[in-house]
C-alpha positions in Angstrom: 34.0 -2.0 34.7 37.1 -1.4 33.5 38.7 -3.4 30.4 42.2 -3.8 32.5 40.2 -5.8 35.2 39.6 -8.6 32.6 43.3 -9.3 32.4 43.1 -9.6 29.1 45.9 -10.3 26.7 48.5 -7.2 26.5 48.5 -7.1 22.9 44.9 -7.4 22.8 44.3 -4.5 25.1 46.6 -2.5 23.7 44.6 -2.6 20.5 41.4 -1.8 23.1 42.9 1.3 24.5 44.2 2.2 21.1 40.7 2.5 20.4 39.6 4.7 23.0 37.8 2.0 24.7 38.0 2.2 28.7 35.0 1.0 30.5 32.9 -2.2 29.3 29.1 -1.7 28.5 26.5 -3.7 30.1 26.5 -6.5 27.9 30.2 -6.8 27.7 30.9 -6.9 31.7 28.2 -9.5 31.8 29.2 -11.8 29.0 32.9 -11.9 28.7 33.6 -13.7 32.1 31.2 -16.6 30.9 32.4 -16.7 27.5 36.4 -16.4 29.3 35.0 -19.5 31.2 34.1 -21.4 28.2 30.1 -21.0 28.4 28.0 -21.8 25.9 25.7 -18.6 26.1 22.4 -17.5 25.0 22.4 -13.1 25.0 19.9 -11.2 24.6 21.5 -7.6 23.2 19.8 -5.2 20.3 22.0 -3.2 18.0 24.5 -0.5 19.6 24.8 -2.1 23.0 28.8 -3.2 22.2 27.8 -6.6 21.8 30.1 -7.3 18.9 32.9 -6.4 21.6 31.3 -8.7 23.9 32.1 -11.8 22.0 34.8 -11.0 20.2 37.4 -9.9 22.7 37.0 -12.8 25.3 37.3 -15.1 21.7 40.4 -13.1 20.6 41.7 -13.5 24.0 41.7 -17.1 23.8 42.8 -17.4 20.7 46.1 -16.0 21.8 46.1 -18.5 24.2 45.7 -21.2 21.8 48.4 -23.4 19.8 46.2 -25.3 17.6 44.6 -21.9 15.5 43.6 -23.2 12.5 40.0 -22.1 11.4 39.5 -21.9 15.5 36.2 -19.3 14.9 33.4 -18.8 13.4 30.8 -16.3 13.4 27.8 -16.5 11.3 26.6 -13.3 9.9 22.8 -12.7 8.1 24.1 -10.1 5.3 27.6 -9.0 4.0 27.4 -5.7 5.6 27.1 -7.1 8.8 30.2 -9.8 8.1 32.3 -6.8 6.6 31.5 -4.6 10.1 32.1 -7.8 12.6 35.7 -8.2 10.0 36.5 -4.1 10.8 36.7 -4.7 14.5 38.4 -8.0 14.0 41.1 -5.9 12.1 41.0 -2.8 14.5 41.1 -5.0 17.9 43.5 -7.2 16.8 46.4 -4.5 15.4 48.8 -5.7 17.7 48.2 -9.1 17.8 49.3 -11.8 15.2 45.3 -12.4 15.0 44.0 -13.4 11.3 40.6 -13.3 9.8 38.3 -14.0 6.4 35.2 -12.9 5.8 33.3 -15.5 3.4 30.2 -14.0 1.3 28.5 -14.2 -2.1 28.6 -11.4 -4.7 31.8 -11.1 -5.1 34.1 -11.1 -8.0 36.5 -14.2 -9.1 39.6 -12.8 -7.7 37.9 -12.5 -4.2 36.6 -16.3 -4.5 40.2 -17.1 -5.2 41.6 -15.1 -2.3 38.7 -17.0 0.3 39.8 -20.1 -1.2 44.0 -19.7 -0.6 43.1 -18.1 2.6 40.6 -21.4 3.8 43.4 -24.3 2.7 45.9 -22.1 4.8 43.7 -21.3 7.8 42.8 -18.1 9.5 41.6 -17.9 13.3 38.7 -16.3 12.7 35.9 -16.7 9.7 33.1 -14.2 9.5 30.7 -15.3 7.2 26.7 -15.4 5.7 25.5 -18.7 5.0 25.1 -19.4 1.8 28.5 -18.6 0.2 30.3 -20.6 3.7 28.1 -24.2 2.8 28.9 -23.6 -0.6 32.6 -23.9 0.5 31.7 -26.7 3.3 30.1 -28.8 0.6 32.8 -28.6 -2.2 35.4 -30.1 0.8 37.7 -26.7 0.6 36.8 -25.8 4.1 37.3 -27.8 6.8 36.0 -27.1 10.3 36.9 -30.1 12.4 38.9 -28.6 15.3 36.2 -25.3 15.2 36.5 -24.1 19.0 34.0 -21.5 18.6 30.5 -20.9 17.0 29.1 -17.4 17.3 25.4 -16.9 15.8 25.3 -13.1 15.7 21.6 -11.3 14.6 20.2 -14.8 15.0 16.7 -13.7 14.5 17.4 -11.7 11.7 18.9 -14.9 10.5 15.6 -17.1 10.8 13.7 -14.2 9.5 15.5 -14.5 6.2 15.0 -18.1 6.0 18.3 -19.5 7.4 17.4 -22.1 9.8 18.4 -25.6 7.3 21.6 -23.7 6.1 22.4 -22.9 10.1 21.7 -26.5 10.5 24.1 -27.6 7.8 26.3 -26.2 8.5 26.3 -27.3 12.6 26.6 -30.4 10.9 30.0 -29.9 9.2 31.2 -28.8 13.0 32.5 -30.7 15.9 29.9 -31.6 18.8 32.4 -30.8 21.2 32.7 -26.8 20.6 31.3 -23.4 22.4 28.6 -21.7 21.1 27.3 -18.3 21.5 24.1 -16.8 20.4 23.0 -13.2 20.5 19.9 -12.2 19.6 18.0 -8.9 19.3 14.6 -10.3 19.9 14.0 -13.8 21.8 11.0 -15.0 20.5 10.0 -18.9 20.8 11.9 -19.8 17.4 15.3 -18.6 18.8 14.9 -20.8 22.0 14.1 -23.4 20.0 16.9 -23.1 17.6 19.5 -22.1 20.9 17.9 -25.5 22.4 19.5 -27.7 19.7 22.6 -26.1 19.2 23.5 -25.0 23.0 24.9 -27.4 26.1 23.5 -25.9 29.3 23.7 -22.3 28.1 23.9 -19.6 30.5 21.7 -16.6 29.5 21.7 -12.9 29.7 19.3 -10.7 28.9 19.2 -6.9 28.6 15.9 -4.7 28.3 15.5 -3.4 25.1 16.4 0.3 25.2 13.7 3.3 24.9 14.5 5.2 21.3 17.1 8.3 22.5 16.0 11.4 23.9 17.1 13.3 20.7 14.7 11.6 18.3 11.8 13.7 17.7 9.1 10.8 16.4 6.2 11.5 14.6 3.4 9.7 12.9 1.2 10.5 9.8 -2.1 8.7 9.5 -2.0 8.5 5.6 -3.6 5.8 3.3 -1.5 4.4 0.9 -1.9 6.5 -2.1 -0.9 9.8 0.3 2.5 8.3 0.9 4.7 8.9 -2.0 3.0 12.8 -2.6 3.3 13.4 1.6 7.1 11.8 1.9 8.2 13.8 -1.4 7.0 16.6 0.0 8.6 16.3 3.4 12.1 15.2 1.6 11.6 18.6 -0.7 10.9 20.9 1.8 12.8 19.3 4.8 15.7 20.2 5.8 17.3 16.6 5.9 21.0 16.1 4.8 21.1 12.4 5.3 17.8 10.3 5.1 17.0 6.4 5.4 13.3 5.3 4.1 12.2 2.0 5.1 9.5 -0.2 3.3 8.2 -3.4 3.8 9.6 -5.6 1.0 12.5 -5.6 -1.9 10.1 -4.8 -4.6 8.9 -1.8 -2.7 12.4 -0.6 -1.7 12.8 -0.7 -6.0 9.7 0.8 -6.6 10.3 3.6 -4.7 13.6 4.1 -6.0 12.7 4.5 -9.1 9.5 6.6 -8.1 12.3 9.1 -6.0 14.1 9.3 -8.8 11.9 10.3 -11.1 10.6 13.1 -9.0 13.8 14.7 -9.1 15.4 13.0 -5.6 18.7 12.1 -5.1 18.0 8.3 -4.0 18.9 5.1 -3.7 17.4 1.4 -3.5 19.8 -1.2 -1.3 18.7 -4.7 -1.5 20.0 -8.6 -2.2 19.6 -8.3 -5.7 22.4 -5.5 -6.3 26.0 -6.7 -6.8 28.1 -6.6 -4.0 30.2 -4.0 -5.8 27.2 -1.7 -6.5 26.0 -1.9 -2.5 29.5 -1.6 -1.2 29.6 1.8 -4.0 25.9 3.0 -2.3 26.7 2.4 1.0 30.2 4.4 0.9 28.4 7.4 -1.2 25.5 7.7 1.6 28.1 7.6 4.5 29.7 10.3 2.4 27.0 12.2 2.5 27.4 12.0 -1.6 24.0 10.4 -1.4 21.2 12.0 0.5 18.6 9.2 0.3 19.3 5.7 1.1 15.9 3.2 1.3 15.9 0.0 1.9 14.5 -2.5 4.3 14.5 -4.2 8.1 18.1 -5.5 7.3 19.4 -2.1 6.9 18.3 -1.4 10.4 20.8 -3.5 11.4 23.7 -3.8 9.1 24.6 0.0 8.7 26.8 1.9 10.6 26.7 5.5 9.5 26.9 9.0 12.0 25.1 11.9 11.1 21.4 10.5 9.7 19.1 13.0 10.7 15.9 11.8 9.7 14.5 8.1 9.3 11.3 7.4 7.3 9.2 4.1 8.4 7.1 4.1 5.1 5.6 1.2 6.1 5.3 -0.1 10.0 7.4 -2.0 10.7 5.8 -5.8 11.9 7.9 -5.8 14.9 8.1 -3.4 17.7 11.4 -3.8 18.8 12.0 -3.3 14.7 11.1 0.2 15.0 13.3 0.6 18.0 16.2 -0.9 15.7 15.2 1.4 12.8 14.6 4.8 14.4 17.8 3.9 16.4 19.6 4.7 12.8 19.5 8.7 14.1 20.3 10.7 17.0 23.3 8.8 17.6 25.9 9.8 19.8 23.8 12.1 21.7 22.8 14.1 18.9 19.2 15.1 17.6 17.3 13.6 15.0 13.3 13.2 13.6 11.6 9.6 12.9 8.3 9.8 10.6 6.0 6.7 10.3 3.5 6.7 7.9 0.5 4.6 9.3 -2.5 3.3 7.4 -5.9 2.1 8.8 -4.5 -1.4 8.7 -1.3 -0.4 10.8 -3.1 0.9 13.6 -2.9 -2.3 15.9 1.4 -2.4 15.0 1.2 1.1 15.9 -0.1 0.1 19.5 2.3 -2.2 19.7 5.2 0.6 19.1 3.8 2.9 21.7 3.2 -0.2 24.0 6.9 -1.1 24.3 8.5 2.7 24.3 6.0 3.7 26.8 4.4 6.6 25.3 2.3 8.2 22.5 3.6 9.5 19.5 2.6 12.7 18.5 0.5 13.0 15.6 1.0 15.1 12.6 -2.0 16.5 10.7 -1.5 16.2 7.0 -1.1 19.2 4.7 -4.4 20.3 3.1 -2.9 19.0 -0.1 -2.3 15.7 0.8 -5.1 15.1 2.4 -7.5 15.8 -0.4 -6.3 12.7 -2.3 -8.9 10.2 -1.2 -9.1 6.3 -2.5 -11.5 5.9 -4.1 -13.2 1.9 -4.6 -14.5 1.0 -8.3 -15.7 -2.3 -9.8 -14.0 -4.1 -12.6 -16.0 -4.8 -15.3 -15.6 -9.0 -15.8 -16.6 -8.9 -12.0 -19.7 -8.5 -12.9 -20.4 -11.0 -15.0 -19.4 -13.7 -12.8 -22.0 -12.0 -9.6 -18.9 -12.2 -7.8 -17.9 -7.9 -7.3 -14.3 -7.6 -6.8 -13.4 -4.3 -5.5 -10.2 -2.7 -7.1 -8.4 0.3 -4.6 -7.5 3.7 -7.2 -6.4 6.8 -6.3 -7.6 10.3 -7.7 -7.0 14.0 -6.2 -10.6 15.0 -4.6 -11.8 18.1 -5.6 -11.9 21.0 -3.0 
């Protein structure tokens, strides 16, 4: 479908074709006519799928139409990247249109606090924000959004997944019952229908299939126990030849750890995670899209709140708890209809997430065998002395090279 049979605002499709943007992707011809008609909706969408566009234009659109603009959007974000991509295509889309917009996050300097502060008494049409830093601003009275005409919960999942659900509720509260409200969603499970129950009037839903990884990923899987992981992923990073890498891991303290571990090995990495300064991640993220920084690791979030071309290998060092996760996370490469590898490294108690994976994408990953090398470290169990003492053996796991 083409974006000129939306009749959408001039200005605003001038922007769209300015763009290069012609034809309207599946989840864009099916939800702007709903959210044009003032639908509250429920969408189904993963990462990639143009579902950014899919809210924002019909909103942007309406906005134009609209006399009474002040703070008339708002679109809740679950990390900064995210907020600062959403904030991009605000800018991009709305070139030449008098369209304004504020993205609201923590981590950043005074002067930046300042600036969201001036910009909130003033009033922008459009607020992008996480939600911590926006109820912060709710609860101190600065921000007022009492004639809110549109709520958009973007990565809602990811949102509960991170522990959002009171500060989503919160801040509902501060907003008028009387509003639209648009949720999209990468996964649906129960808790999202639950949340979309209390927050949605008669919402009209869509849903789109989650898409099979691209043809151009090569994936691969390593059976390796945990102390083979580090010596079999330096190795492939050493020898590989991989310009641009992302390694995910499980937690923050294991992103950290193997940072540090990368580093000193003599790789060229970096850890990204909540505990950095919004300064130091905006400095990583703009060094690995570069291609300054060969290494980036970091965890599920990253799957979904970078943007970056060219990444020709992605490393699951842990597996991922979620199928449709490892879609999102080896959908990181062969972008653009390029070519790209995804390794998972799988340990004996991954093999039920692995059957999961292969489950949903329809097929069996091929298996690796490890190099001679690696697989000559074996764990080893031994007992820790007090545990004897108390008749109560506690086995502790430890890691030595076996001899062959």
């Amino acid at each position: 479908m083409d974006f000129k049979d939306f009749s959408f605002n001039p200005e605003l499709l001038e922007g769209l074709l300015a763009m290069g943007f012609r034809n309207a992707t599946p989840i864009q011809e099916q939800a702007i006519p709903l959210i044009l008609d003032k639908k509250d909706l429920i969408a189904c969408a993963q990462t990639g799928t143009g579902k950014t566009g899919a809210y924002l234009l019909p909103i942007m659109n309406m906005i134009t139409e609209t006399e009474n603009r002040h703070n008339n959007t708002l679109i809740l974000a679950p990390t900064r990247e995210l907020a600062q991509q959403i904030d991009l295509q605000v800018e991009a889309l709305s070139y030449f249109t008098n369209i304004s917009s504020l993205t609201v996050y923590g981590g950043g300097d005074g002067i930046a606090y300042e600036q969201q502060k001036r910009s909130m008494r003033e009033g922008v049409d459009i607020i992008i924000a996480t939600p911590g830093r926006l109820i912060s601003h709710l609860s101190s009275g600065l921000l007022k959004l009492d004639q809110l005409q549109h709520l958009v919960l973007d990565e809602a999942d990811r949102m509960l997944d991170m522990g959002f659900y009171d500060d989503i509720m919160k801040i509902v509260s501060y907003l008028p019952q009387k509003r639209q409200t648009v949720l999209f969603s990468a996964t649906m499970p129960p808790k999202i229908r639950k949340l979309a129950a209390t927050l949605l009037q008669h919402p009209e839903q869509i849903s789109l299939a989650i898409s099979k990884p691209a043809e151009g990923i090569s994936q691969q899987i390593y059976h390796a126990h945990d102390g083979q992981k580090v010596p079999l992923l330096t190795q492939i990073l050493k020898t590989g030849d991989y310009k641009s890498i992302i390694v995910f891991a499980s937690t923050k303290e294991k992103v950290k750890n193997l940072g540090k571990v990368f580093r000193g090995l003599g790789l060229k990495a970096e850890a990204f995670h909540s505990d950095l300064g919004q300064k130091e991640r905006e400095s990583i993220l703009l060094t690995f899209k570069n291609k300054q920084l060969p290494i980036l690791i970091g965890t599920d979030v990253l799957s979904r709140g970078i943007d970056v071309e060219g990444i020709d290998l992605v490393v699951n060092f842990d597996v991922p708890h979620d199928a449709e996760d490892y879609v999102h996370r080896i959908g990181r490469t062969a972008r653009a209809a390029t070519k790209g590898t995804a390794i998972t490294l799988v340990n004996a108690r991954d093999k039920r997430k692995l059957d999961s994976i292969e489950k949903l994408i329809e097929r069996k990953i091929d298996v690796i065998p490890l190099p001679e090398d690696i697989a000559g470290i074996e764990a080893v169990h031994v007992h820790k002395p007090e545990a004897a003492k108390t008749n109560n053996p506690r086995k502790k796991k430890v890691w030595r090279k076996k001899k062959v």
